[in-house]
C-alpha positions in Angstrom: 79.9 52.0 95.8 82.9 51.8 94.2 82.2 54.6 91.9 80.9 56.9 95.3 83.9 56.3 97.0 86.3 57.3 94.1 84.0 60.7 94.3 84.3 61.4 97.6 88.7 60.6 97.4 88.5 63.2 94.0 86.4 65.9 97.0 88.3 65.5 99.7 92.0 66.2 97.0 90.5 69.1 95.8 89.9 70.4 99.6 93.1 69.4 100.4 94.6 71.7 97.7 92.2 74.6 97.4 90.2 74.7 100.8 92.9 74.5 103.5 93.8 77.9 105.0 94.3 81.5 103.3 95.5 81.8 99.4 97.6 84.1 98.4 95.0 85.6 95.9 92.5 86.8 98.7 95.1 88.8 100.0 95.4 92.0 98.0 98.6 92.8 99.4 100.7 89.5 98.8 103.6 89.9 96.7 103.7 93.5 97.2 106.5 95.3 99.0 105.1 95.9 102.5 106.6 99.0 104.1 105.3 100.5 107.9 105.9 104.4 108.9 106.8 104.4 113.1 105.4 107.3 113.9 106.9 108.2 117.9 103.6 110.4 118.8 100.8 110.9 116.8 99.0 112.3 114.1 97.4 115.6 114.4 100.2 117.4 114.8 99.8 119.6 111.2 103.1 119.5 110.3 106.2 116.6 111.0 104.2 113.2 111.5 101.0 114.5 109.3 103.8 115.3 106.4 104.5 112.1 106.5 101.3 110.0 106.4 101.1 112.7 103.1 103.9 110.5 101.9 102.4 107.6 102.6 99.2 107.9 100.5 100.7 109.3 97.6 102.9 106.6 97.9 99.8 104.5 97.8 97.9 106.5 95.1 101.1 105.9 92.4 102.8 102.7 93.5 99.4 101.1 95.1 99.8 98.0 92.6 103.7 97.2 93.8 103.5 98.6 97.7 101.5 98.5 101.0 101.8 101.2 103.4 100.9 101.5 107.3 101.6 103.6 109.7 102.3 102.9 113.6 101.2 105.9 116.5 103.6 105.3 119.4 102.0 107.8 121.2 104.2 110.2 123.3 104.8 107.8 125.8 108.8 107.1 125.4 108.9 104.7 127.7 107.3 102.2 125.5 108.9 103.4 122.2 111.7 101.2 122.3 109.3 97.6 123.1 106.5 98.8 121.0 109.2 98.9 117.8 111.2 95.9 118.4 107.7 94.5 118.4 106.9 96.4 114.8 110.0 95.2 113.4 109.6 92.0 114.1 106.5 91.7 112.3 108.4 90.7 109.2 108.1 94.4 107.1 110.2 95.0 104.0 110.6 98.3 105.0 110.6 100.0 108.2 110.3 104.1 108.3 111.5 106.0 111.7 113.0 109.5 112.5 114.0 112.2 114.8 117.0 112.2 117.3 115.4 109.9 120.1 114.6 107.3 118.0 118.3 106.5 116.8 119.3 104.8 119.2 116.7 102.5 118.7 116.6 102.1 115.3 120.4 101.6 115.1 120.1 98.6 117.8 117.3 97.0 115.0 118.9 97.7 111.5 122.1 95.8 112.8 119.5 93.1 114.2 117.5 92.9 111.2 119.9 93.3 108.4 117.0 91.5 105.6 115.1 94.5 106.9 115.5 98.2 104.9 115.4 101.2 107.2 114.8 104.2 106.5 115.8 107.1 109.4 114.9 110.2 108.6 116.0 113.8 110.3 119.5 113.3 112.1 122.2 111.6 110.8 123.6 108.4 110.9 126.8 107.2 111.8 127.5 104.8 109.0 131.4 104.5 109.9 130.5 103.3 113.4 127.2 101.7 112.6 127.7 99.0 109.7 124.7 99.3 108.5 123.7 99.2 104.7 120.7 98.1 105.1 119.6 102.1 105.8 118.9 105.0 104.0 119.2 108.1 105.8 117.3 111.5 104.9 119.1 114.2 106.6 116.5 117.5 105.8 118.4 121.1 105.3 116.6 122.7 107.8 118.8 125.5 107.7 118.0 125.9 103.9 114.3 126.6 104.2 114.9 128.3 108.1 117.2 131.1 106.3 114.3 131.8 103.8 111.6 132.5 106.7 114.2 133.9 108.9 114.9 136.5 106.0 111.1 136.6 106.3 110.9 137.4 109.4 113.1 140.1 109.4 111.1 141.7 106.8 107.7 141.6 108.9 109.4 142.9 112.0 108.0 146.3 113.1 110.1 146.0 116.4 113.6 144.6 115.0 113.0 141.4 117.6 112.0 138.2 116.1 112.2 134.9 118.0 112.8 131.2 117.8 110.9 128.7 119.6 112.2 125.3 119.5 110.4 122.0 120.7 113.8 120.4 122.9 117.6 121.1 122.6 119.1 119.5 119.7 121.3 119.6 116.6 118.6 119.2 114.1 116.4 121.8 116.3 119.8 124.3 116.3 120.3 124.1 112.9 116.7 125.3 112.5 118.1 128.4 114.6 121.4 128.8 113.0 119.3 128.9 109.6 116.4 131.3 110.9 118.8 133.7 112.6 121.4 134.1 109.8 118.6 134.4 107.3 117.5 137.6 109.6 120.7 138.8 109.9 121.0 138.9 106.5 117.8 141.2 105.8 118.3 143.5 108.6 122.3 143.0 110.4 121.4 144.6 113.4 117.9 142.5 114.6 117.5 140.4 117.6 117.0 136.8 116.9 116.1 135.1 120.2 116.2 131.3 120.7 113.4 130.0 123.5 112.9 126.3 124.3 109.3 124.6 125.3 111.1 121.4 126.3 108.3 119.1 125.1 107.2 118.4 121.2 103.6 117.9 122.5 102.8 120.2 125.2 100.6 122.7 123.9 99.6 124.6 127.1 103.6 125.0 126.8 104.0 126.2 123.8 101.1 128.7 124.2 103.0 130.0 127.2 106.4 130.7 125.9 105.1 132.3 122.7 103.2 134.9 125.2 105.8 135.5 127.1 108.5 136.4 123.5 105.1 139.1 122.3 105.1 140.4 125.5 108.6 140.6 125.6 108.2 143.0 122.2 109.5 140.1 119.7 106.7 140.4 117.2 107.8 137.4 115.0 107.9 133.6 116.3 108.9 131.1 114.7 107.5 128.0 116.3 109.2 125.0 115.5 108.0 121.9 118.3 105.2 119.6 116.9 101.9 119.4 118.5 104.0 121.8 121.1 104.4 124.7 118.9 100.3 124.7 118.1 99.9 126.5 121.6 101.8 129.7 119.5 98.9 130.2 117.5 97.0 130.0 119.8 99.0 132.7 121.5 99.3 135.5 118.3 95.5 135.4 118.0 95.1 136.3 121.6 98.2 139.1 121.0 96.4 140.4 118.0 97.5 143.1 115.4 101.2 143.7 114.8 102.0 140.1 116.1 103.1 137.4 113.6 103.8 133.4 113.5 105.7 131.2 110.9 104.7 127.6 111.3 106.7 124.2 110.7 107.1 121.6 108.8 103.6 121.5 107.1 102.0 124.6 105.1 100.3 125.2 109.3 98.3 128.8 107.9 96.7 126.7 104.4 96.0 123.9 107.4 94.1 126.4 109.4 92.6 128.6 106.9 91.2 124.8 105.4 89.1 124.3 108.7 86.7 127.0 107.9 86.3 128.1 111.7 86.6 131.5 113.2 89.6 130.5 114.9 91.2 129.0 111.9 90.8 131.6 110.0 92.2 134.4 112.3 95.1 131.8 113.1 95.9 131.9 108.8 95.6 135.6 109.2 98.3 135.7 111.4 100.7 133.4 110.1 103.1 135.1 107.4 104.5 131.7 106.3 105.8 127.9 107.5 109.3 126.5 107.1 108.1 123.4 105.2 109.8 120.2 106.0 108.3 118.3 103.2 109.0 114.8 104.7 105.9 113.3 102.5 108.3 114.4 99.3 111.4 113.0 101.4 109.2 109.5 101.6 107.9 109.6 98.2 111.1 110.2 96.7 112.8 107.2 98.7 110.2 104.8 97.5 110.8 105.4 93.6 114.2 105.1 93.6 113.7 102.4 96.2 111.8 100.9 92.8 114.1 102.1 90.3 116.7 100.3 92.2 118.9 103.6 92.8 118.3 104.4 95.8 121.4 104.9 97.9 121.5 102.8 101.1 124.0 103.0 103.2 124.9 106.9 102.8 123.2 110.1 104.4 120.9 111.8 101.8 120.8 115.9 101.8 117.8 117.2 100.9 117.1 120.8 100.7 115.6 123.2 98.3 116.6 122.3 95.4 113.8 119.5 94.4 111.3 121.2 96.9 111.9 118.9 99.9 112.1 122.3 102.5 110.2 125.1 101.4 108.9 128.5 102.6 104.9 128.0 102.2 103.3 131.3 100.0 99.9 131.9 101.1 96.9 134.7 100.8 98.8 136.0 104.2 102.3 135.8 102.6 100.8 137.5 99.7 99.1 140.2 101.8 102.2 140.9 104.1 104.9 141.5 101.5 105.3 143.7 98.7 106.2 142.4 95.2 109.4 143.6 95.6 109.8 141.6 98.7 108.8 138.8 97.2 111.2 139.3 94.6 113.7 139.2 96.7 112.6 135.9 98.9 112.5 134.0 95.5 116.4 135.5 94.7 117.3 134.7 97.6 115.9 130.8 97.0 117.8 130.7 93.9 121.0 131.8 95.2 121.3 129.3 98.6 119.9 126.6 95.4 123.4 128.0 93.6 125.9 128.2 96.2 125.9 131.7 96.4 124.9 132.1 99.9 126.5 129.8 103.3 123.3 129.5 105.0 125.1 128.2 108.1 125.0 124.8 109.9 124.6 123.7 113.9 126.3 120.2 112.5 130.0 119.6 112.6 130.2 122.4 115.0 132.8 122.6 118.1 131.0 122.2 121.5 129.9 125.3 122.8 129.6 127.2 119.6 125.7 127.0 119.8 125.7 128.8 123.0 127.8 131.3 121.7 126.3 131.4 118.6 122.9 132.1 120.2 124.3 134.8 122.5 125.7 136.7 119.4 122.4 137.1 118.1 119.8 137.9 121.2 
């Protein structure tokens, strides 16, 4: 008896030690850094929030054994944005990933909240002077770097000398897109007509579809459709304008996305898309995570990132290729090499007196 009940005290140890509640080596993910992406929309929009789920699984696929990656869809409801990632945050993430104007306000309200959190805000910049808060890294993308390239572009493909701008809702980071696309026209041909058209939504396709019928009909023969999910209702606008129309997509390589599909429509919407003003946020993310390992990464300051190390680019596909000469060509990559250099003041909407936009934009149409 004796011997049964010594047993039974040696069992009911080892449960107590090994067979009360989850151990750390059945979760795959413990010790690792755990990092979540807010996305404030969706996915599906081939180019901004898609760039940066790119990010996130070749974050995965390199660093897999030292980081875990989600990602968040806030939908396009802003009324919930703010609740929803207070509620995100709070979850207890090493790092927290967010961007674009509207969610600042936000994410500046949590990084002072959270300050054993890391932030990292990308596309507008942060006010570190006012905001103490060093617990951020901020990616500020030169927009106005690649935008110059596939304005340049642009002006090249123009039959009519009228190319156009179609931007998802008034901003500085959207303006500097314009400044960059117009003064890269200007530069090709100085006496073009460089529109600037707002949809006033980032997911309103019917929208976007709408204003990008109205600049063909209005004899602009170039749009450059810069607005999310938005700016998709522009391709679907060129196919229905047909020959001597063109589009230059955002953020992702839109024409290789299309032309990947296989469809009818896909393909006629990579025939008519010359090139896409890449905002490679998925290198932007990637970038941040290995220094983030190596220990250098430099919170607390606004990061530029432009075209030098590839994080905006002009995307070269079998439509680029097919549109412009050799020589043209040529003269896109100089032209690359020279804003990489210094030689060439792309312009900027930030730092800008207020007004100047406006007056900016009149100088051009």
């Amino acid at each position: 008896m004796k011997k049964l009940l010594t047993l039974l005290l040696a069992c009911l140890m080892l449960v107590s030690l090994f067979g009360c509640g989850p151990k750390d080596d059945e979760d795959p993910n413990a010790g690792k850094i755990k990092l979540v992406y807010i996305i404030n929309g969706t996915l599906g929009d081939k180019s901004f929030f898609d760039s940066g789920k790119e990010g996130l699984d070749k974050i995965t696929a390199d660093f897999g054994d030292k980081v875990y990656c989600e990602y968040r869809e806030l939908t396009y409801d802003n009324s919930t944005w703010e609740t929803k990632t207070a509620d995100i945050v709070a979850e207890g993430w090493d790092i927290v990933v967010a961007g674009t104007w509207d969610m600042k306000g936000y994410i500046e309200k949590l990084a002072v909240e959270h300050p054993e959190t890391k932030f990292w805000f990308f596309d507008e910049q942060w006010d570190f002077e006012n905001v103490k808060t060093d617990n951020v890294y901020a990616m500020l993308f030169k927009q106005n770097e690649g935008s110059f390239v596939v304005g340049a572009m642009a002006a090249m493909a123009s039959q009519t000398g009228k190319v156009a701008f179609m931007g998802g809702m008034d901003n500085t980071v959207l303006d500097d897109f314009y400044v960059g696309f117009a003064n890269g026209a200007k530069y090709v041909n100085p006496e073009i007509k460089v529109n600037c058209s707002w949809m006033n939504s980032f997911n309103d396709v019917t929208a976007g579809k709408d204003v990008a019928t109205g600049l063909y009909e209005a004899g602009y023969d170039v749009v450059f459709a810069c607005g999310g999910q938005a700016g998709l209702g522009g391709f679907d606008a060129v196919i229905e304008k047909g020959e001597g129309n063109w589009i230059i997509g955002v953020d992702g390589n839109q024409g290789a996305m299309f032309a990947a599909k296989g469809t009818d429509e896909g393909k006629a919407k990579a025939a008519r898309t010359i090139t896409s003003m890449q905002k490679n946020v998925n290198e932007g993310f990637y970038d941040a995570m290995k220094k983030h390992l190596e220990g250098t990464l430099p919170y607390g300051q606004n990061a530029q990132l432009g075209l030098d190390g590839g994080f905006v680019s002009a995307s070269v596909t079998d439509t680029t290729n097919a549109v412009f000469t050799a020589d043209q060509m040529a003269t896109i990559n100089s032209l690359i090499a020279d804003i990489i250099a210094g030689k060439i003041d792309c312009g900027t909407a930030f730092g800008q007196a207020e007004g100047w936009f406006k007056t900016f934009v009149e100088s051009n149409q």
